[in-house]
N, C-alpha and C positions, 0 to 999 in steps of 0.2 A: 349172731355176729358180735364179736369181742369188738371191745372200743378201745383204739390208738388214740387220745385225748390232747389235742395241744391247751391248756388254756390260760388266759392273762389276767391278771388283775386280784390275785392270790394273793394281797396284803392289804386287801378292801374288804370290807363285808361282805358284800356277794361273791366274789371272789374265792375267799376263805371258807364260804359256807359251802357254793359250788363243789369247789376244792374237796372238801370235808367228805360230801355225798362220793363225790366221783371213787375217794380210794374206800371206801367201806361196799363202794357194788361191785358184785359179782363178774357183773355185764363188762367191766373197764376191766382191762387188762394194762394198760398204761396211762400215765398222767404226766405232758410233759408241760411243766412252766415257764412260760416267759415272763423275767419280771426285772424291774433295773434292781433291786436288792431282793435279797434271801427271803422267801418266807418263814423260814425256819423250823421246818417242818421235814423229818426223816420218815420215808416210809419204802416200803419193795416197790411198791406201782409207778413212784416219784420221781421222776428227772427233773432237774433245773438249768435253765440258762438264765445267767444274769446278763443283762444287756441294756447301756443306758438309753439307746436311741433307739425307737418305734419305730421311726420316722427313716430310719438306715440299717437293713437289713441284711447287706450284700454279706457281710462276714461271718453270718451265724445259717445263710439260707439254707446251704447244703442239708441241714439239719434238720430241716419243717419237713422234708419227706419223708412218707410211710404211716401217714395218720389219717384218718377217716373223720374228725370229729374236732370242731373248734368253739370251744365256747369261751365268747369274748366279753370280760365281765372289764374289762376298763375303761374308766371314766371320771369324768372330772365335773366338779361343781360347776353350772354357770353363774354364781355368786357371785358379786365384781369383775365380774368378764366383762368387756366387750366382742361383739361380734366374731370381729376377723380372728381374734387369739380363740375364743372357743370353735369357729369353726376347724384352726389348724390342730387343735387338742384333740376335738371328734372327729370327725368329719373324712382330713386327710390323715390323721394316723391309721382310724379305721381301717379305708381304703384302700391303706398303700399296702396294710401287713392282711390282708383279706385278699387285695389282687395278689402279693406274695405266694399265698397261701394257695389260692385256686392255680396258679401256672406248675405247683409240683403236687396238689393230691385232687386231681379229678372228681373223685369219688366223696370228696369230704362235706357232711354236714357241718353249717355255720349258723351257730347259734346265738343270736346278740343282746346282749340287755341294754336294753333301750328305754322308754318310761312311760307312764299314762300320761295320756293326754298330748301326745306326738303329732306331729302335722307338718307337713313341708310346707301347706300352704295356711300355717295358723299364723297369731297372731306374736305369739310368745319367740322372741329369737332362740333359745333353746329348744324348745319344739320343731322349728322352721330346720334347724342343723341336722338333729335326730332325724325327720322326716325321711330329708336329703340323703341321711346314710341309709337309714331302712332299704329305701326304693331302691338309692345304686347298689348295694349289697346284693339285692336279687336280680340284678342285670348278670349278674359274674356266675362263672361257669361251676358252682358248684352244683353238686347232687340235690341239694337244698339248702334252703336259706329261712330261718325262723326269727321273725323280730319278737322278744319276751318285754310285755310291759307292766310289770310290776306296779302299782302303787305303792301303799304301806306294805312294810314287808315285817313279818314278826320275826325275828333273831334265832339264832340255834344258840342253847345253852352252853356254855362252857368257850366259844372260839371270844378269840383276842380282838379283832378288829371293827367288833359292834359301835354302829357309830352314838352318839353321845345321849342322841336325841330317843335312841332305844334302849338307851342304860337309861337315862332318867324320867324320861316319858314312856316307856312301857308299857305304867299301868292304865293308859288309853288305849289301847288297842281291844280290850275288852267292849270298852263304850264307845268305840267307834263300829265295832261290829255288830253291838243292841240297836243301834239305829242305824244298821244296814249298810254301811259300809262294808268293803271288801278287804280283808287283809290276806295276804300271801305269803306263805311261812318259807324261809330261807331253804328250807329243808326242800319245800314241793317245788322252787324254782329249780335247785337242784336234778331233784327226779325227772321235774319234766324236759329239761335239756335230754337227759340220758335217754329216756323214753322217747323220744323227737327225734335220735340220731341215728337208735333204733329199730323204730316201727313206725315214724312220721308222724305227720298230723295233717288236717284237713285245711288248716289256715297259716298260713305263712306270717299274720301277726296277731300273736297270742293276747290278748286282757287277760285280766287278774282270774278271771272264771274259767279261763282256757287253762291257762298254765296250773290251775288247781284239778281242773278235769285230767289233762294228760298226767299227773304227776302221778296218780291212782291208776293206770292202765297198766 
């Protein structure tokens, strides 16, 4: 099965790296982007829609039909957030463009990156939000629903939007991996969306050892 790709958040790091993977496989046949600016990227696979509002759909919906495959890599620091403003950033963007998404493609796997250490019932309000989207995300009528939780994630060489803290901390991700830590390379989050959309998986919310196992299948 060739994959009709929608996915967001192509001028982030995951995003971009996603992105990256999706037009070099074989397996995707299309990549369409939503994003409020250009990612600036030309390629055959490649569509774009610029569009500033997540949050208002009506003008562009027509368009979300005919794709089997959403991988949702948009998201926002809860860094200075309060509550009610991070939950309308995750939460209900998520939902609105996910329920969007499930009333014109049936058949579509939705693939979320979400983060370690999630909980709808933990202690962390950015946790508590994530939880919340997890769980309603697999209430909605798609083919399947995958939550990816990433921790450290190691960078793909060469893309533009490596956030800062992996241009200049980098060289910790070695010694975070000699004492056991997990790190998950931008690249195998990639593969494992595409491998998820598909052949499946066994768990609807991946850890950092999941997403590394399916990324190799």
């Amino acid at each position: 099965m060739k994959l009709k790709v929608i996915l967001t958040g192509a001028t982030g790091m995951v995003g971009e790296g996603v992105l990256h993977e999706c037009l070099q496989h074989d397996g995707v046949e299309e990549v369409l982007v939503i994003t409020r600016k250009s990612c600036g990227i030309i390629h055959p696979k490649l569509k774009e829609i610029i569009h500033p509002d997540f949050q208002q759909l009506a003008t562009i919906e027509d368009r979300l039909t005919g794709y089997n495959a959403c991988f949702f890599c948009l998201g926002v620091s809860s860094v200075g957030m309060k509550e009610p403003e991070y939950y309308k950033l995750t939460y209900l963007l998520t939902m609105n463009f996910a329920t969007t998404l499930a009333g014109r493609n049936p058949g579509m796997t939705f693939c979320y990156i979400s983060g370690a250490g999630t909980n709808e019932n933990g202690k962390l309000m950015w946790a508590r939000v994530k939880g919340k989207t997890e769980n309603d995300l697999m209430k909605l009528p798609f083919k399947a629903v995958y939550n990816f939780r990433p921790g450290i994630i190691g960078p793909t060489k060469g893309l533009k939007n490596t956030l800062s803290f992996y241009k200049y901390l980098g060289w910790l991700i070695p010694v975070i991996q000699l004492f056991g830590g997990t790190v998950v390379k931008l690249r195998e989050i990639g593969l494992a969306m595409i491998n998820a959309a598909t052949r499946g998986y066994e768990k609807n919310i991946l850890e950092a050892k999941d997403i590394i196992a399916l990324s190799k299948k």
